[in-house]
N, C-alpha and C positions, 0 to 999 in steps of 0.2 A: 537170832535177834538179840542186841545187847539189852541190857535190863540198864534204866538209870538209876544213878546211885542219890539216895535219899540226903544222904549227909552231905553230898558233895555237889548237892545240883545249882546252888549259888557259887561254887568256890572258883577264882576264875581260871583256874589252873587245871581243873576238872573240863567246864565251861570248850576251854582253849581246844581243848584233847577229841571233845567231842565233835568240836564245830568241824573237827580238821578233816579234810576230802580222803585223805587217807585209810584202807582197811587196815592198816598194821595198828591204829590205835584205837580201832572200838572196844579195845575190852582190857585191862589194865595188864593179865600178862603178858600178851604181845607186846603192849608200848613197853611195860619194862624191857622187856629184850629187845627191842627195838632203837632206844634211848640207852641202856643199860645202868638203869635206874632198878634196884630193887623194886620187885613187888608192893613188898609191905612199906616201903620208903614210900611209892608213890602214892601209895593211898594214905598215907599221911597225910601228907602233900595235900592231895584230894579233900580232907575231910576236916584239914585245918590245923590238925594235931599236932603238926611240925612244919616248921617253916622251909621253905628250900635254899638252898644254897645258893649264891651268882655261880657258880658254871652248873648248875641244873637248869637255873633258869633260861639258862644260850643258850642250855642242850632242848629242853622244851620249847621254847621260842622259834629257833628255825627250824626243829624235826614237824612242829603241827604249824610252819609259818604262821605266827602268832608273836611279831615283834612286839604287842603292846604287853606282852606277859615283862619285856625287860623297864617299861613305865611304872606298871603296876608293883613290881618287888622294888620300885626304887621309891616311889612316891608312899609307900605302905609298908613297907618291912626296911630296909633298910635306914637305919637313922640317918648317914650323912646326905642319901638321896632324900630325906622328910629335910633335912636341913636348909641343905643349896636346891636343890631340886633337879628331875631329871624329865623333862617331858616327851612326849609322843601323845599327838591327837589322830585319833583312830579317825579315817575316812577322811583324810586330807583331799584325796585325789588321784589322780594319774600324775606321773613325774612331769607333764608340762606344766599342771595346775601347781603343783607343789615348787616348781624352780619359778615361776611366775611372783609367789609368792616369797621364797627364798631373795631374790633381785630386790623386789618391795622393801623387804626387811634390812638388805644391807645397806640403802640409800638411808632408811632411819636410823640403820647404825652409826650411820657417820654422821649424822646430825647428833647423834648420841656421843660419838667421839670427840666434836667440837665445843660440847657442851661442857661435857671433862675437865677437858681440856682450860676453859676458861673459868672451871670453878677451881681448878686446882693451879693457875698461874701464879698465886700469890702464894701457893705456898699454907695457904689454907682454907674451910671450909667456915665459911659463916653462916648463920644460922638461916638467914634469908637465900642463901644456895641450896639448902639440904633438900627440898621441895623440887628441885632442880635435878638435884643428884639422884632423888629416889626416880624419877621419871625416867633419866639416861640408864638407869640402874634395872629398870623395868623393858626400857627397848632392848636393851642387849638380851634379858632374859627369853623375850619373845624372838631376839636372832638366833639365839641358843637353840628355842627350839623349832624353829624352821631350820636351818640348819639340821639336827637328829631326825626330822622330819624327810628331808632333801637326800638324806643319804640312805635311808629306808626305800625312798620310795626308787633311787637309783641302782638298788640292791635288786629289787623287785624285778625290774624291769631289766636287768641284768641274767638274772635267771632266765626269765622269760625269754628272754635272747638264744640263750644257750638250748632251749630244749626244743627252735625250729627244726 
């Protein structure tokens, strides 16, 4: 029986490892070998001490299928992902719910587009457009992440495919 770890039972990279169906990672030296993640690296990891690197994070992300691990190190550890942002909302759906949504989103995008479009004809942004611009500024960000959403979920359902 694996023992859970006191330090790391909030951390979501801990969290991720555990949830995962998998017995190669109930216990941290097999996921090390399994991921080829040092040991002691990963209980870092685990226990917060050190941050993980982007390709640790791919590597963790699809060995415990656990895409929102690549949300998390962007919205929280990485500065340019805190900047622009990078999202994934966990429990979107099945790939029909999720392309349903995706469609939705790019009919707003292009109302997003025409909006632009008409703020920037003159050549510049007047201070009564700017309320304007953040709006078309905010649809796209929402197609953004439908979109990241749409390709996860077509990811999924790809595999799934493959292991009839």
């Amino acid at each position: 029986m694996t023992r859970e770890s006191i330090l790391g039972k909030n951390n979501p990279f801990y969290k991720a490892r555990i949830a995962s169906n998998k017995d190669d990672f109930k216990n941290r030296r097999d996921t090390a070998e399994n991921i080829y993640i040092s040991r002691r690296r990963l209980e870092e990891i685990e226990t917060g001490k050190r941050e993980p690197y982007p390709d640790e994070i791919l590597i963790m992300a699809e060995a415990y299928d656990a895409p929102y691990l690549v949300e998390h190190y962007c919205n929280h550890i990485c500065k340019i992902g805190q900047k622009f942002g990078c999202k994934y909302v966990e429990n979107k759906g099945d790939a029909y719910k999720v392309t349903v949504m995706f469609i939705k989103s790019l009919k707003e995008a292009e109302q997003a587009k025409e909006n632009i479009l008409e703020i920037l004809s003159d050549g510049k942004i007047s201070k009564n457009e700017i309320s304007m611009l953040d709006e078309a500024i905010s649809k796209l960000n929402e197609t953004m992440t439908d979109i990241i959403n749409l390709k996860i979920a077509l990811e999924k359902e790809k595999i799934k495919g493959g292991k009839k």
